[in-house]
Every structure is written in C-alpha cells, then in structure tokens.
C-alpha positions in Angstrom: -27.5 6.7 -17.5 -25.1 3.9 -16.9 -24.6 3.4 -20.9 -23.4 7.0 -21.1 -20.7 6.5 -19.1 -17.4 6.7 -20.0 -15.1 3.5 -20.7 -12.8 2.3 -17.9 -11.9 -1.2 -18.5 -9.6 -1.5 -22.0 -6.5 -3.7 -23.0 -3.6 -1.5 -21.7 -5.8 -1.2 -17.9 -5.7 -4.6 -17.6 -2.2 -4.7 -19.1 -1.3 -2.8 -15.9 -3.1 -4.6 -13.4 -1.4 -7.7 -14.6 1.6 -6.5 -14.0 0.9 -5.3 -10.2 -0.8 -8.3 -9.7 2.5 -10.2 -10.7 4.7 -7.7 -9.0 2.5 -8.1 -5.9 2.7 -11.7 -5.6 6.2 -11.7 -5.7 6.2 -9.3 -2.6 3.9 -9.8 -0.1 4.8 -13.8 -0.8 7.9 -12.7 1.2 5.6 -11.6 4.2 5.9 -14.5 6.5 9.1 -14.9 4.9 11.1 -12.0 6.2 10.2 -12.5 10.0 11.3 -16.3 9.9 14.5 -15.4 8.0 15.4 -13.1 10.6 14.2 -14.1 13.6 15.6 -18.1 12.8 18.4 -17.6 10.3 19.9 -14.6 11.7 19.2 -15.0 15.3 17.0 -11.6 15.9 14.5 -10.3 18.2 11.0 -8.3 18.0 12.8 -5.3 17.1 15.2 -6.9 14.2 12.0 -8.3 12.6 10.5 -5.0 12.9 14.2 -3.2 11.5 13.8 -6.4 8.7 10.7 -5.8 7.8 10.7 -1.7 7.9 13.9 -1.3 6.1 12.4 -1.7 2.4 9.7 0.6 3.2 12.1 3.3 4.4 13.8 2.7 0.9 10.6 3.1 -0.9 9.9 6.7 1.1 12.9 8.0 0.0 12.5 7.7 -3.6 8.7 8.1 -3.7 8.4 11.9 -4.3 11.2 11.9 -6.5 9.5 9.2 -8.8 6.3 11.3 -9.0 8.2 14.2 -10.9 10.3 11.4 -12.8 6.9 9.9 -14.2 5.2 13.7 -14.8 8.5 14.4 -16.8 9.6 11.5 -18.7 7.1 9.1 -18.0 5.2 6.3 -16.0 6.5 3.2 -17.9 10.3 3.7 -17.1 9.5 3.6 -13.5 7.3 0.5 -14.3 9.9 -1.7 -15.5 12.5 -0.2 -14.0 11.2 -0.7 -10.4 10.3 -4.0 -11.1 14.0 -5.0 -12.5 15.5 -2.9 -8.8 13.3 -5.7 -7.2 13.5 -8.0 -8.8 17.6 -7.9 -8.5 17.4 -7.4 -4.6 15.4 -10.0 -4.1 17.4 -12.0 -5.9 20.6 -10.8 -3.0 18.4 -11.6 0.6 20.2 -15.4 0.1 23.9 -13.9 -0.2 23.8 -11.9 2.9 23.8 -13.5 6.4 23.4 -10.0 9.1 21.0 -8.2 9.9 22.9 -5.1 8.9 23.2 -5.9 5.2 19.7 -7.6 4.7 18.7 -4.1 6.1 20.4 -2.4 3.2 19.6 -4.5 0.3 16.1 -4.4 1.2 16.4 -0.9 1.8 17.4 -0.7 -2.1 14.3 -2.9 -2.8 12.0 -0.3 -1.4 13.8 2.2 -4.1 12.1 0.0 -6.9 9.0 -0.7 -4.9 8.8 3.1 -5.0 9.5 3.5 -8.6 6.9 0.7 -9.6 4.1 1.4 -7.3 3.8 5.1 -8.5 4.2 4.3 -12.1 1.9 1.9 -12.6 -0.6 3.5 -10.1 -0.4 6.8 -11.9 -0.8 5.3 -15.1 -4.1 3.7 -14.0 -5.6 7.5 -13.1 -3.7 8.4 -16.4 -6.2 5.9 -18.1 -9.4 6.1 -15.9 -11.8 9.3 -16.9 -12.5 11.7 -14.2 -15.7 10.9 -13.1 -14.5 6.6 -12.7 -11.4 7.8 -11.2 -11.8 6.6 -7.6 -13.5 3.0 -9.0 -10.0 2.7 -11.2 -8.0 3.3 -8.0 -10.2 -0.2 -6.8 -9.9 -2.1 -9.2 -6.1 -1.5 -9.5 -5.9 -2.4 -5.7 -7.1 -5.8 -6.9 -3.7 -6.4 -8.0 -2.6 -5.4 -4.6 -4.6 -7.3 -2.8 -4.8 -10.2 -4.9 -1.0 -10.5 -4.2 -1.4 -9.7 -0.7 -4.7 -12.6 -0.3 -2.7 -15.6 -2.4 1.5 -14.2 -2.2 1.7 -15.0 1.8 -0.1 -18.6 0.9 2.4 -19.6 -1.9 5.4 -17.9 0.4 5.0 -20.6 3.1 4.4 -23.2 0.1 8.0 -22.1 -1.5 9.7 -21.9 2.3 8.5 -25.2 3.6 11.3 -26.1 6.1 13.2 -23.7 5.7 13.6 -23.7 1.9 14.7 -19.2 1.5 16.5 -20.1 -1.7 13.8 -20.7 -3.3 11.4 -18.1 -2.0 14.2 -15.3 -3.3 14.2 -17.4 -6.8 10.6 -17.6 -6.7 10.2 -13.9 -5.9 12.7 -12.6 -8.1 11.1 -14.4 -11.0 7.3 -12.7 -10.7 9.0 -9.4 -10.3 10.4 -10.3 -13.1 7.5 -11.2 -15.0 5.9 -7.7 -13.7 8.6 -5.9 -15.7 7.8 -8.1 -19.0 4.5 -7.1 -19.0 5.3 -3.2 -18.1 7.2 -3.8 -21.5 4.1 -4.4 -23.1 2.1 -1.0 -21.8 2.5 2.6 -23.7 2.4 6.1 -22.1 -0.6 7.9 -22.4 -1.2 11.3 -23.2 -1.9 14.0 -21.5 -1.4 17.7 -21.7 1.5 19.2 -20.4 0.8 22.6 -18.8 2.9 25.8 -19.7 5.6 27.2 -17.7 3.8 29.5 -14.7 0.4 28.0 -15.6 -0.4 25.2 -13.0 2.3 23.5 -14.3 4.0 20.8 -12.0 4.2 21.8 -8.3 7.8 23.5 -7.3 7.9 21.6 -4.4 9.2 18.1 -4.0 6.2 16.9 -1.7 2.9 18.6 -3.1 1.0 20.2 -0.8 -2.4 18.5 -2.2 -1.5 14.9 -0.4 0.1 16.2 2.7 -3.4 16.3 4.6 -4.8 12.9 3.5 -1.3 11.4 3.7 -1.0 12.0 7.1 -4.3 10.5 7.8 -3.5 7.2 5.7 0.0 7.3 7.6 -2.0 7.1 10.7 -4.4 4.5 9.5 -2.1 2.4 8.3 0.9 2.3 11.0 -1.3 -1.3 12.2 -0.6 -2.8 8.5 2.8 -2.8 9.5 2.3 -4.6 12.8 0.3 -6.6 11.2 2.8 -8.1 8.7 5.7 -8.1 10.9 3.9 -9.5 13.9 1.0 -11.9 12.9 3.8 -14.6 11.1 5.4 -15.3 14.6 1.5 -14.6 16.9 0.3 -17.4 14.9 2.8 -19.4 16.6 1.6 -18.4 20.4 -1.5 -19.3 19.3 -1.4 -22.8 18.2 -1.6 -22.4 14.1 0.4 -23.8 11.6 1.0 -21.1 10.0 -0.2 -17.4 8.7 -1.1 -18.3 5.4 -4.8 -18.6 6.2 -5.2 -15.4 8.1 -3.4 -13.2 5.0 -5.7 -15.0 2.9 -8.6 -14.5 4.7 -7.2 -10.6 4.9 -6.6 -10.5 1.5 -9.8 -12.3 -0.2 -11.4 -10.3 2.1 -10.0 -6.6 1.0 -10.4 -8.3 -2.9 -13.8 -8.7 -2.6 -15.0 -5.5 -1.2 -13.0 -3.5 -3.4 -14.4 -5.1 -6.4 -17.6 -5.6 -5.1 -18.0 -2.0 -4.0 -15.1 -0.3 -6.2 -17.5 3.0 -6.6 -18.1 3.2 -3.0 -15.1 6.0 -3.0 -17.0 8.1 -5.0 -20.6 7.5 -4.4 -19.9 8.2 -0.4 -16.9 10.8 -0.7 -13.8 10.7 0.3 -14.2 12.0 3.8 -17.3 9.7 4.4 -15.5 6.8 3.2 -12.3 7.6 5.4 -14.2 7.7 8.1 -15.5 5.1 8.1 -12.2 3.2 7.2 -10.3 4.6 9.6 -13.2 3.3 12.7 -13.0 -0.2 11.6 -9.2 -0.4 11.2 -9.2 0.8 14.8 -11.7 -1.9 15.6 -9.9 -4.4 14.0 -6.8 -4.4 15.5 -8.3 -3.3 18.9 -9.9 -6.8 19.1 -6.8 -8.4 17.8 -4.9 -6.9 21.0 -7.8 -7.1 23.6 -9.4 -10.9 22.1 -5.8 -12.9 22.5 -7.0 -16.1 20.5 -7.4 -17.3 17.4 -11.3 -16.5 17.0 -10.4 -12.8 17.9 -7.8 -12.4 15.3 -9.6 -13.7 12.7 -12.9 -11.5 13.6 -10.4 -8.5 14.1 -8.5 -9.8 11.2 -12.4 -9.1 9.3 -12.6 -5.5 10.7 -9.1 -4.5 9.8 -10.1 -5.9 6.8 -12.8 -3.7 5.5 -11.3 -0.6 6.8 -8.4 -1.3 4.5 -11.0 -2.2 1.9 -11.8 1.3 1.8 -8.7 3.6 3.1 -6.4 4.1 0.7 -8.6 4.6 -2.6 -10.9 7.2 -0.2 -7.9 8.9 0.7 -5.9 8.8 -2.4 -9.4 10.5 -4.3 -9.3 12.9 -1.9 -5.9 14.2 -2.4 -6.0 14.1 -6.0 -9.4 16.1 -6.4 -9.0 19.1 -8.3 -5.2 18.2 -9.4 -4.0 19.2 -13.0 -3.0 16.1 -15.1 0.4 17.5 -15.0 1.0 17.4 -11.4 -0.7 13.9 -10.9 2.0 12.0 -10.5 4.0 14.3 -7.6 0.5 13.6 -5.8 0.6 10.4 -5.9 4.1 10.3 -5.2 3.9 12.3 -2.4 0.5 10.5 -0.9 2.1 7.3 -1.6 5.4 8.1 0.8 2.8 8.6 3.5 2.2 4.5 3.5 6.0 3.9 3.2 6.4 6.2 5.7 3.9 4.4 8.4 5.6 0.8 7.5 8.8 1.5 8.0 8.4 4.0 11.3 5.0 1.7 12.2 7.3 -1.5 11.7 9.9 -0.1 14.1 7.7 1.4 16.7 5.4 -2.0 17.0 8.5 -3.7 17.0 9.7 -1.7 20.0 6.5 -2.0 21.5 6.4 -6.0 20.6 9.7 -6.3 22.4 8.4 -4.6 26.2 4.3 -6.1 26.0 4.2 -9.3 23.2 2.4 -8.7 19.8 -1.0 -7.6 21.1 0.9 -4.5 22.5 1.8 -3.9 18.9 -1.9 -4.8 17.8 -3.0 -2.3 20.1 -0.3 0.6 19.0 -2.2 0.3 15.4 -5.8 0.9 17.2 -4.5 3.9 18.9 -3.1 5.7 16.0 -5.9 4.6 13.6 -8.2 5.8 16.1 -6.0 9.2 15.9 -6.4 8.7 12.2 -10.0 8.9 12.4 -10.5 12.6 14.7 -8.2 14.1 12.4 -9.9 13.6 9.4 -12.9 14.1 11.1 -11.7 17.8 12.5 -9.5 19.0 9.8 -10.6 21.7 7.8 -8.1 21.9 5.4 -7.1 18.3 4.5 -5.6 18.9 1.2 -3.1 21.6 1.7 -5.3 23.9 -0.4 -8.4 25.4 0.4 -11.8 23.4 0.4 -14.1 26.3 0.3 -14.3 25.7 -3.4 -14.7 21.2 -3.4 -14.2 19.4 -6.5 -16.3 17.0 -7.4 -15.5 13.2 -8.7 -18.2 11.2 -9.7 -21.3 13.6 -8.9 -19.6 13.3 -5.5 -18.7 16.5 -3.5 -15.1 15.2 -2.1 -14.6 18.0 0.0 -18.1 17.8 1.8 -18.8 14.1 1.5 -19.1 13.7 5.2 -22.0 15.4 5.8 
C-alpha cells in the first residue's frame, strides 16, 4: 500500500523548507535577545518585556488575513520574499532605536512580514502536499520551525555574548535575508481557480472554516508566549547561565516528534490529536509554575514540549478539511492570526501577570487557558464554522469524528 502512495517530498518542498528553516533561525535567534535588550538596554520591567516581545506578533495578526486572500489571488511566492525582505529590513532597525516606544513599532512592522512569509510559504507547502499526506506536510514544514526555534535561541546568545545586539540584528537580518534568496528560487503551483458564485474564495476577510480551531490553538498557545518572554530572565532566578539549553532541549524535542511521528495528525484525527496536545501543554507549564527549579522546568519544559509537537498541525488539518484549493490560503491566514493573536495578547497578559506573582504566575496563566483550550475542543460541536454532520476525511482519517 505504502508504494501507492502519492509523492510528498520533491525539490521545490524542500526548496521551501529551506527557506523557513533560514527564516526561522533568524527569528527565534532573537528570543533571549529581546528580553535582555529591553529589560538591560532600555531599562524595562515584566510588562515592557512582555509589550517587547508581543508587539511583532500584534503586527503579524494584523496583516495575516489579508495575506491569505493576497496569496489565493496573486500568489504565495510574493509574500515569501516579500515577508522575508519586511524582516529582514526591521531587524536590521532594533539597533537604531533606543525606547521602548519605537522598538515597539518597528517590531510591530516586523510581524507585517512575519505575517506575509509564514502564510506563504506555509500555504505553498499544502499547495504541494496531496490530500491524503496533507497533515504529514504540515510536519515536516514545522521542522523548519522548530529547527529554528531548537538551534536560533543557541546561536542568539552565541552572537550577544556580553552584550554584543549589533551583531545579533546583523546576524538576524542576514538569514532573513538568505530566506528571501531561496523564496526566489521556488515557483507557484497550480491550482484551479473556482468560478465566480461557485465556492470560490470566501467573502469574508476571516473564514469561517478556522475560526473554531483557531480559537482553540489561541488558547493552547497563550503559554508559548510566556514561555519566550519569561523563561530568558527565570533562568536567571534559577542559577543557569543562560536559556539556550532549555530552547534547545524545547526545540530538538518538538523536531523530533514531528518528524518522527509527522502522520500522527492524520492517523489519530485532528480532534484526537488536539486533545491530546492541548492536556500536555497544560501539564507542561503547570509543572513549570508549581515545580520552581531547574529539574521542573526542564521536565515541564518536556511536556510542553510534546503538546506543541502535536497542536498546531492537528489543528491546522482540522480547519482546512473540506476547504476548496481556492480558499486555502484565507484559512490558513485566518487560523494562523489565531497564534499571532495569543503571543501578542498572551505576551501582555503573562507579562501583567509576571509583574504582580514572578514568572511561575505567568507559567501557570498558560496551564489555565491551555486547560480551557482542551474542554472546548473537547465540547464543541461545531469547531469549524461549518457543519460536521457531513466530516471530511484526510488520510483515511475521519477529522471531524477522530475523537471517538
């Protein structure tokens, strides 16, 4: 059976992946970046790091639904390199500004290109994937992801040794950079365009298919945002050098399941799979707030872990079950806003909460609402904005009734 099955893996899909993984590194090396630069170079607080922090997010939610219908109407490749230059560009800025106020706004304008890149090149990869390998083509593109998020906060404390910022912006700059060279390289694919009043795109800016599961990945992932604002400067409290070796640990961590267990998505369905995501995130962060040492971050860093392993390709299949290849990129626009949406208001709120009971208070904000996360996917009938009574299936997998 398994030599009847459809080819995923060609040039222009790993084309693609190269490019996120570049474009990847370049960003999440500025995680324990940001925080330092803020909290010791402008003089902030809690909440500053978390305003620091959130501010490119709120950019990227902004522009996200608009790039979907951008890259269903001209195409994914513009926003590609496009996004990648806005970044790239930024980045470049963070060492020209010295408030809080205008590193606010430029990385506000950085989360515009994040937007435009991020659904690009992850529509492009469902564009290439066949229907059946969709949700193990949604893994392996979170490779590049993750494989910037496991190795970019490692060489980001190698580039700012004692304080070196310059040269994390120049190094930064320069793989977003590179990510927009090699989105030079891709080509659009094709796909049919629907006719006018036939299921053609969606008339509505955020479509209704991804407001269900985006709400339950906003809710999942509002801890990812304390997380990355709040573990840099908790590492301190606690005695470490530095974060490098927890977002590694993170990172390899999410790289390995994901490629490792890339069809899980749509052997277990999406619902199953979000479940069970959604419990461990709230495990993992719980025993980051409630276990205030070192050994109970890293074994709640392991939990969080492998909920995030499995959340956002279980969600993202979800939402895109049954969708016309016309209308694929408004979904994952649209679904994709949902995450910007949780870092920027998660970043905030932790913040706030960081500010009145330390970082574990933050920590445990993350459980809370992941654990929220979990009964609402668990009760909701309708999680897709259209009816289920009719599931699609992905994969031999029933995505509407994979819970059961």
């Amino acid at each position: 059976m398994s030599a009847t099955r459809p080819r995923l893996i060609t040039g222009q899909f790993v084309l693609i992946v190269a490019s996120g993984l570049a474009y990847f590194l370049g960003l999440t090396m500025l995680a324990p970046v940001i925080p330092r630069y803020v909290e010791s170079a402008l003089g902030g607080g809690s909440v500053a790091v978390g305003l620091g922090v959130g501010a490119f997010a709120v950019g990227a939610v902004l522009l996200r639904p608009y790039a979907g219908r951008i890259g269903d109407r001209i195409g994914r490749r513009v926003l590609v390199v496009g996004g990648a230059l806005v970044v790239a560009v930024t980045t470049a800025l963070y060492g020209l500004v010295e408030s809080l106020a205008w590193l606010a706004c430029i990385r506000l304008v950085a989360g515009v290109g994040e937007a435009a890149f991020f659904v690009g090149a992850a529509t492009m990869i469902t564009d290439l994937a066949p229907v059946e390998r969709r949700g193990e083509a949604v893994s392996y593109w979170s490779v590049a992801v993750y494989g910037g998020l496991a190795f970019g906060p490692v060489l980001g404390e190698a580039a700012l040794g004692d304080g070196r910022y310059g040269v994390s912006w120049a190094a930064s700059a320069l793989l977003a950079l590179l990510a927009a060279a090699l989105g030079l390289l891709t080509h659009e694919v094709r796909r049919p365009h629907a006719a006018p009043g036939a299921g053609g795109a969606s008339p509505h800016l955020l479509h209704r298919s991804a407001l269900g599961p985006g709400l339950a990945l906003f809710l999942g992932m509002v801890g990812l945002a304390g997380f990355w604002a709040f573990v840099p400067l908790y590492v301190d409290d606690l005695g470490l050098s530095g974060s490098g070796g927890i977002f590694l640990l993170y990172g390899v961590l999410v790289l390995a399941v994901r490629i490792v267990g890339a069809r899980l998505p749509d052997v277990l369905g999406s619902r199953r799979a979000g479940s069970a995501a959604l419990a461990l995130c709230a495990s993992g962060t719980a025993m980051m707030a409630a276990w205030g040492n070192v050994l109970g971050l890293v074994a709640g860093t392991v939990l969080y872990a492998a909920g995030m392993s499995l959340l956002y390709p279980a969600l993202l299949l979800l939402a895109l079950s049954g969708v016309s290849d016309s209308e694929r990129g408004s979904v994952v626009g649209t679904f994709s806003s949902f995450f910007d949406l949780s870092q920027g208001l998660g970043a905030l709120v932790c913040g706030g909460v960081a500010a009145v009971a330390g970082y574990r208070g933050a920590f445990a904000t993350g459980a809370v609402l992941s654990g929220a996360g979990l009964v609402y996917l668990r009760s909701a009938a309708n999680l897709r904005g259209r009816g289920l009574a009719q599931p699609s299936t992905i994969g031999g997998c029933d995505v509407a009734a994979g819970h059961q």
